[in-house]
NUMAR-234297 format. One record per residue (C-alpha): residue in one letter; z, x, y. Coordinates in pm, whole numbers, padded with zeros to 5 digits, always signed. Each point is the difference from the previous one (the first is absolute). Layout:
N
AZXY;...
***
This chain:
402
X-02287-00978+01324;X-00094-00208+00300;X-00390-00039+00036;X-00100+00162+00334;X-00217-00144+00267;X-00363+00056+00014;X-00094+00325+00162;X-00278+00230+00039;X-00067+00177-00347;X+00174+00337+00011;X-00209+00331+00003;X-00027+00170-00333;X+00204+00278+00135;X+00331-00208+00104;X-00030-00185-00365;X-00011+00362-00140;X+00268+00134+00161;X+00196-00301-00045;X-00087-00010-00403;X+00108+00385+00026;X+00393-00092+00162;X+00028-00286-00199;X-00055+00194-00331;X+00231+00287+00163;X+00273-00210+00061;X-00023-00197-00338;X-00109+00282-00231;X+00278+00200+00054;X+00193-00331-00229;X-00285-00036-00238;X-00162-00251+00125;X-00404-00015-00069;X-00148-00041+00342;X-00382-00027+00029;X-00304-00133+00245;X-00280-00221-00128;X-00200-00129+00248;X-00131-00293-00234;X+00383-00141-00018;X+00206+00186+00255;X+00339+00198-00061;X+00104-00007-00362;X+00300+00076-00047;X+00175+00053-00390;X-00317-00270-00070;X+00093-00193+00241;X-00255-00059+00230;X+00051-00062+00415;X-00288-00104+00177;X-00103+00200+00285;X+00005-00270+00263;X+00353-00087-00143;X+00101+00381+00174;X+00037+00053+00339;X-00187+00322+00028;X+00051+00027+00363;X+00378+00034-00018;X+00275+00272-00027;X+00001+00134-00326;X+00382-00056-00059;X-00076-00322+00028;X-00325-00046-00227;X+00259+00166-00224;X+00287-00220+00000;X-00203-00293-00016;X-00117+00126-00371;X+00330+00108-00120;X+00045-00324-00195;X-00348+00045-00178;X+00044+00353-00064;X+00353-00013-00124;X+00092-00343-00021;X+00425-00019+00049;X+00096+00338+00025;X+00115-00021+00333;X+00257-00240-00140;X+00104+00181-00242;X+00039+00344+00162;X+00206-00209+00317;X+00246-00146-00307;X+00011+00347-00167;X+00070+00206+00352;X+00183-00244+00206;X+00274-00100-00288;X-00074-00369+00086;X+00297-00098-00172;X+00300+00179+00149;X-00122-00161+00345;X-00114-00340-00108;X-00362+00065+00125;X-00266-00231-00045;X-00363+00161-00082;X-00302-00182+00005;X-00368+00112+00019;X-00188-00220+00270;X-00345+00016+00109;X+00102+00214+00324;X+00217+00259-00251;X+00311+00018-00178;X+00265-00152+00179;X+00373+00084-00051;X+00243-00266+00158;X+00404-00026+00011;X+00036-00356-00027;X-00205-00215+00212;X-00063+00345+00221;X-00317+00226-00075;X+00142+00320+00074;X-00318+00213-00091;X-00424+00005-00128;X-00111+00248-00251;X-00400+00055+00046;X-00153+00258-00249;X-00004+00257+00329;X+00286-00107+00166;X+00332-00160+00049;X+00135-00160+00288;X+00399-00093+00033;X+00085-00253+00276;X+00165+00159+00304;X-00191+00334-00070;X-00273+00038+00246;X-00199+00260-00214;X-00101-00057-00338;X+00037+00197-00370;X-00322+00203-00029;X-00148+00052-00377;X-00104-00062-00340;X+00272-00300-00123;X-00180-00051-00307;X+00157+00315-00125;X+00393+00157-00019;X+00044+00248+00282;X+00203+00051+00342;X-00144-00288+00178;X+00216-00245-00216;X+00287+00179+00046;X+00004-00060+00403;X-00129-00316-00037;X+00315-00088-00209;X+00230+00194+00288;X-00147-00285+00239;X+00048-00284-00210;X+00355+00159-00052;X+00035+00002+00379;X-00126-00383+00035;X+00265-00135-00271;X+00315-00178+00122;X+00304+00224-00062;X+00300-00119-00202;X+00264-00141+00188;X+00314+00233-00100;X+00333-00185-00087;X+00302+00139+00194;X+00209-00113-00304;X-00054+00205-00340;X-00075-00320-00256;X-00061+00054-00375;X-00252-00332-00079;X+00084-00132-00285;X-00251+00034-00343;X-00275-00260-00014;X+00016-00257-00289;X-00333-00069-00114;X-00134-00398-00015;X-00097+00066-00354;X+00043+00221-00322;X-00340-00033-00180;X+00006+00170-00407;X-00341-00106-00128;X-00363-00012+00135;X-00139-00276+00180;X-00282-00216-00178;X-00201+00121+00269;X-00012+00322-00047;X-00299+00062-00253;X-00112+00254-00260;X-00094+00322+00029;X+00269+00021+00278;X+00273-00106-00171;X-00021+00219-00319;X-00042+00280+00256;X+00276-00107+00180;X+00254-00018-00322;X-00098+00321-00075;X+00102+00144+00314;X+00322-00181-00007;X+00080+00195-00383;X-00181+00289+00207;X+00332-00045+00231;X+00241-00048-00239;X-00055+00229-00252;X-00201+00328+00205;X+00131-00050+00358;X+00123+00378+00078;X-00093+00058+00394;X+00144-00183+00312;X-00048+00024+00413;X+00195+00046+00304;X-00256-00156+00235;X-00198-00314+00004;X-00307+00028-00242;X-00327-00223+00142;X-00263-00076-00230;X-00335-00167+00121;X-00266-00143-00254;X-00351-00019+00060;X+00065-00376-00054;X+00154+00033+00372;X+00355-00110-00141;X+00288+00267+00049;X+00340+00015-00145;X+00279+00193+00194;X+00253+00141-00219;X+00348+00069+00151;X+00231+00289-00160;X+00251-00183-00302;X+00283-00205+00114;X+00269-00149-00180;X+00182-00218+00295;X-00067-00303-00124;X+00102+00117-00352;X-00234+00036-00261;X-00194+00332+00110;X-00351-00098+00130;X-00309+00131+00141;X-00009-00211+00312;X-00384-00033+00154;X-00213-00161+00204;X-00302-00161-00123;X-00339+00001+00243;X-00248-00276+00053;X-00100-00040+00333;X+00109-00176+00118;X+00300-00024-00130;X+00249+00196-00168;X+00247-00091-00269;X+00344+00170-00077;X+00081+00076-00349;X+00195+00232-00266;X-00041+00145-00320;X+00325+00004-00226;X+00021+00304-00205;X+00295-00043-00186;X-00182-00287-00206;X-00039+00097-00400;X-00306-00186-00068;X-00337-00110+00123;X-00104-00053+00248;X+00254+00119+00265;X+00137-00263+00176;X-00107-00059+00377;X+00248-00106+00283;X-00240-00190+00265;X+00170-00018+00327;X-00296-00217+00164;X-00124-00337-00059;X-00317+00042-00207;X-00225-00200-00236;X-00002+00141-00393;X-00385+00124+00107;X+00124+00233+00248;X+00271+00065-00206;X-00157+00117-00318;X-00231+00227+00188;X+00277+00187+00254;X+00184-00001-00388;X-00270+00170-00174;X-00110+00228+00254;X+00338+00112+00036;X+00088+00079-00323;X-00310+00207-00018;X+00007+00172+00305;X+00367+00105-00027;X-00063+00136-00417;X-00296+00239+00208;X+00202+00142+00230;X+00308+00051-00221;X-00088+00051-00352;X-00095+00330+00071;X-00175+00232-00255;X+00155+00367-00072;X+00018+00271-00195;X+00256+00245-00128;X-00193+00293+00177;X+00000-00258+00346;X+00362-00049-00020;X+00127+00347+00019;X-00362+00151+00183;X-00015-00255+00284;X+00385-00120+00016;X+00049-00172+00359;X-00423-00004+00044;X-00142-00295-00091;X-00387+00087+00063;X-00317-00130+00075;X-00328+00128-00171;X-00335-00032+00243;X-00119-00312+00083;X-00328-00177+00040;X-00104-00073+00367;X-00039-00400+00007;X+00206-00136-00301;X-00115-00342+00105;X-00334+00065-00126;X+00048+00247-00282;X+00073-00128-00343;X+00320+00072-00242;X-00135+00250-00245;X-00099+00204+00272;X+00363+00040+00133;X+00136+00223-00226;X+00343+00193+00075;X+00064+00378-00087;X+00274+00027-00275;X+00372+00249+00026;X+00163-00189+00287;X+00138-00368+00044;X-00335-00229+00065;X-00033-00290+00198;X-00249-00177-00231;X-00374-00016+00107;X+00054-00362+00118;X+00152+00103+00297;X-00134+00220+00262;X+00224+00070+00339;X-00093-00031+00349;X-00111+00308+00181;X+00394-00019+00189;X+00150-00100-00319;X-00181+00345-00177;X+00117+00240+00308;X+00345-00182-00083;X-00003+00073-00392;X-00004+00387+00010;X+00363-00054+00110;X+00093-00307-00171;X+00256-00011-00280;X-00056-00330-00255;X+00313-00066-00180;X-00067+00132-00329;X+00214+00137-00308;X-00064+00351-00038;X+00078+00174-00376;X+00305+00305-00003;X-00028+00312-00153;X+00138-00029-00333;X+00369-00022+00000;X+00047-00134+00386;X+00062-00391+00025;X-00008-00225+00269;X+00270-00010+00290;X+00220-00322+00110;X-00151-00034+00320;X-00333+00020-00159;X+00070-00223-00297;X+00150-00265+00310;X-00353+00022+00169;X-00156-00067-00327;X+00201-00301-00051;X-00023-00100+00337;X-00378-00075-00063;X-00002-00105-00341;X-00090+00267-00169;X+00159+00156-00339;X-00046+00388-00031;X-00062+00123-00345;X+00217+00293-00115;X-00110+00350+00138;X-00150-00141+00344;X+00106-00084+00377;X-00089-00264+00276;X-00150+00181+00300;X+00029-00237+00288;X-00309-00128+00215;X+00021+00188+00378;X-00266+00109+00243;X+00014+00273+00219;X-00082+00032+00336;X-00090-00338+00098;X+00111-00327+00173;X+00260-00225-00188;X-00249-00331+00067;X-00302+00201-00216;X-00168-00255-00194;X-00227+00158-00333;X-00288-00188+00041;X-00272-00032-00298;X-00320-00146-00109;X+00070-00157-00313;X-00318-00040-00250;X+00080-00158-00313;X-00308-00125-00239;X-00124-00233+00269;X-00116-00275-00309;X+00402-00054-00006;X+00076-00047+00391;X-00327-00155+00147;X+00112-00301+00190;X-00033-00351-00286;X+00171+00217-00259;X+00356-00162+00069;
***
C-alpha cells in the first residue's frame, strides 16, 4: 500500500467513519478489521499505519488500496475461477494498481476490489469483486466482447490428431514424497474405482494458484486419454492422461516441451485431481433414489479459508468429495447437470447396447445388473466450462513439494 503524503491529521470523526466502511466492506468476508490509535488500522494482525492511509480520499479507493492486506490474492483467484482463463488464453496478474487481465501483450481489463473496468467501455463494473455475484458475470460479457473472434474456414477441414513429443511411464526424480505416494494412489484410484465421466470441460484451481483444465476423454490419437491443460502463470503446458494403462502410475502423454520439475508436478496433480472428480462415492439407495441427479450438499461460504474436516458432504446421492467446492455459476449449473455415472437396474433388467457402447467409449466396465447414464446438461451453452476450487491437504501441493 503506497505511503501517502503528509497531510493535516484527520478529525476523529472521518477516521471513525472510515474505520466503520472499512470493517463493513471487509467483515462481510471475515476479515478482522479494527482501529488502534497507538498503531493505526490493523487488519487480520496486520497493522497499517495511519499516515500510510489516505483518509481524505474516496472510500472505494481507501478500499481497494487494502484489498491485498485484507485478502491477499483473491482477486486472482476469483478472475481465474470466473473468467475461464484458459479457454481464452488470458493472462492474470495482480499488480500494485489491481488485477490485470491481458490477451497477449494487450491488457484488456483491471479488477479493483469495487470495480472493474474493460477497455473500450466508458463506464465501469460497480461492486464487491472479492466475492461471486452478478458483477463478474458482466464483467466476463465485456472481456468476451474485447476478444478477437475466430477466423471461420470456408472449407470444412478435419485436423489431424496431435502426436505428443513424449510418452512418459514413471515419475520424475523430481517429484518428491508425500506427493508422489499420493499421486500413485490416485492413479490405482483411476484404474481400479473410476465410475463417473463429463461432457464439458472440468477447471480445477488450487490455492497454490496452479490450475489444471481437464478436457472431456478422447481417443483420436489412439490410446483413450484425458487431455488437459496444466496452469502456471505464466505458462501453460498441454498434457494427457492414458487410461487404458494396467499399472501404476498411468502413463502421461506431454504434448509441450517441459523440464521433469514441471512435469512431475502437472503429473501428480493430475492424477489426483482427475481420481476427485471421478471416483465418485455411491450408494445402492443413491443409485436408484437420485438416478440422473448428481447433488450437492451445502457448502461453506469461503472454502479458501475453511479447513477439510469441516467440509463434510450429506450422504444418499452421488458426492463430489469435500475437496472440491464449485463456483457460484458452476453450482446454479449443477442442479441440471448430468455426470456420467453407472446407475444399478432393478433386479432382472441389464444394460442396453447403446449404453454398454458409451461405457466402453470411456473406459469404463459395467458390472452385471447396472447401466451407464451419460454426462448432459440442460439448459445451457455448449462452451460451459465446470469450474472448481480444488483443496487437497495443502502439506501435499504447497509449492517445493515437487
Amino acid at each position: 500500500m503506497a505511503v501517502s503524503p503528509r497531510k493535516r491529521r484527520p478529525s476523529d470523526r472521518r477516521v471513525k467513519y472510515m474505520v466503520g466502511e472499512i470493517s463493513g466492506f471487509y467483515g462481510a468476508l471475515g476479515v478482522q478489521v479494527e482501529w488502534d490509535p497507538a498503531v493505526g488500522l490493523v487488519v487480520n494482525d496486520i497493522a497499517v499505519p495511519a499516515d500510510e492511509i489516505d483518509w481524505s480520499a474516496r472510500v472505494d479507493d481507501v478500499l481497494d488500496a487494502l484489498a491485498e492486506t485484507a485478502c491477499p490474492g483473491l482477486i486472482e483467484r476469483r478472475a481465474r475461477e470466473r473468467l475461464h482463463f484458459s479457454r481464452h488464453d488470458l493472462t492474470i496478474t495482480t499488480t500494485s494498481q489491481g488485477v490485470v487481465v491481458a490477451h497477449g501483450d494487450a491488457a484488456i481489463a483491471l479488477i479493483r476490489a469495487t470495480h472493474a473496468k474493460v477497455v473500450r467501455f466508458e463506464e465501469p463494473i460497480k461492486g464487491n469483486f472479492l466475492r461471486e455475484g452478478r458483477e463478474w458475470t458482466e464483467l466476463r460479457r465485456r472481456v468476451d466482447v474485447r476478444l478477437p473472434r475466430p477466423r471461420r474456414s470456408t472449407r470444412s477441414v478435419t485436423p489431424e490428431p496431435r502426436r505428443p513429443d513424449r510418452i512418459v511411464v514413471s515419475f520424475p526424480e523430481a517429484l518428491a514424497e508425500p506427493l508422489r505416494s499420493a499421486a500413485m494412489d490416485a492413479s490405482r484410484r483411476i484404474r481400479l474405482e473410476r465410475n463417473s465421466a463429463y461432457g464439458h470441460p472440468v477447471e480445477v484451481h488450487l490455492p497454490t494458484r496452479d490450475a489444471i483444465r481437464f478436457e472431456p476423454l478422447s481417443s483420436e490419437a489412439g490410446p483413450l486419454e484425458c487431455p488437459f491443460e496444466y496452469h502456471v502463470a505464466p505458462r501453460r503446458f498441454h498434457m494427457a492422461l492414458r487410461l487404458k494403462r494396467r499399472t501404476d502410475p498411468l502413463s502421461l502423454a506431454v504434448y509441450d516441451s517441459a523440464n521433469d520439475a514441471i512435469i512431475g508436478r502437472a503429473w501428480a496433480l493430475a492424477l489426483m485431481a482427475y481420481a476427485d472428480l471421478t471416483c465418485l462415492p455411491q450408494d445402492d439407495a443413491a443409485q436408484s433414489e437420485e438416478r440422473d441427479h448428481p447433488g450437492r450438499g451445502p457448502r461453506n461460504e469461503d472454502p479458501w479459508e475453511t479447513s477439510l474436516p469441516a467440509r463434510q458432504e450429506s450422504a444418499g446421492r452421488i458426492w463430489l468429495p469435500a475437496t472440491l467446492e464449485p463456483t457460484q455459476e458452476t453450482r446454479e449449473h449443477l442442479a441440471s447437470y448430468v455426470i456420467g455415472h453407472i446407475r444399478r437396474l432393478p433386479p432382472g433388467h441389464r444394460a442396453g447396447a447403446e449404453a454398454l457402447a458409451a461405457a466402453r467409449k470411456v473406459g469404463i466396465r459395467l458390472p452385471g445388473g447396472t447401466t451407464w447414464v451419460q454426462p448432459h446438461l440442460r439448459g445451457a451453452p455448449r462452451d460451459t466450462v465446470l469450474v472448481f476450487r480444488w483443496m487437497p491437504e495443502i502439506g501435499l501441493v504447497a509449492r517445493g513439494k515437487a
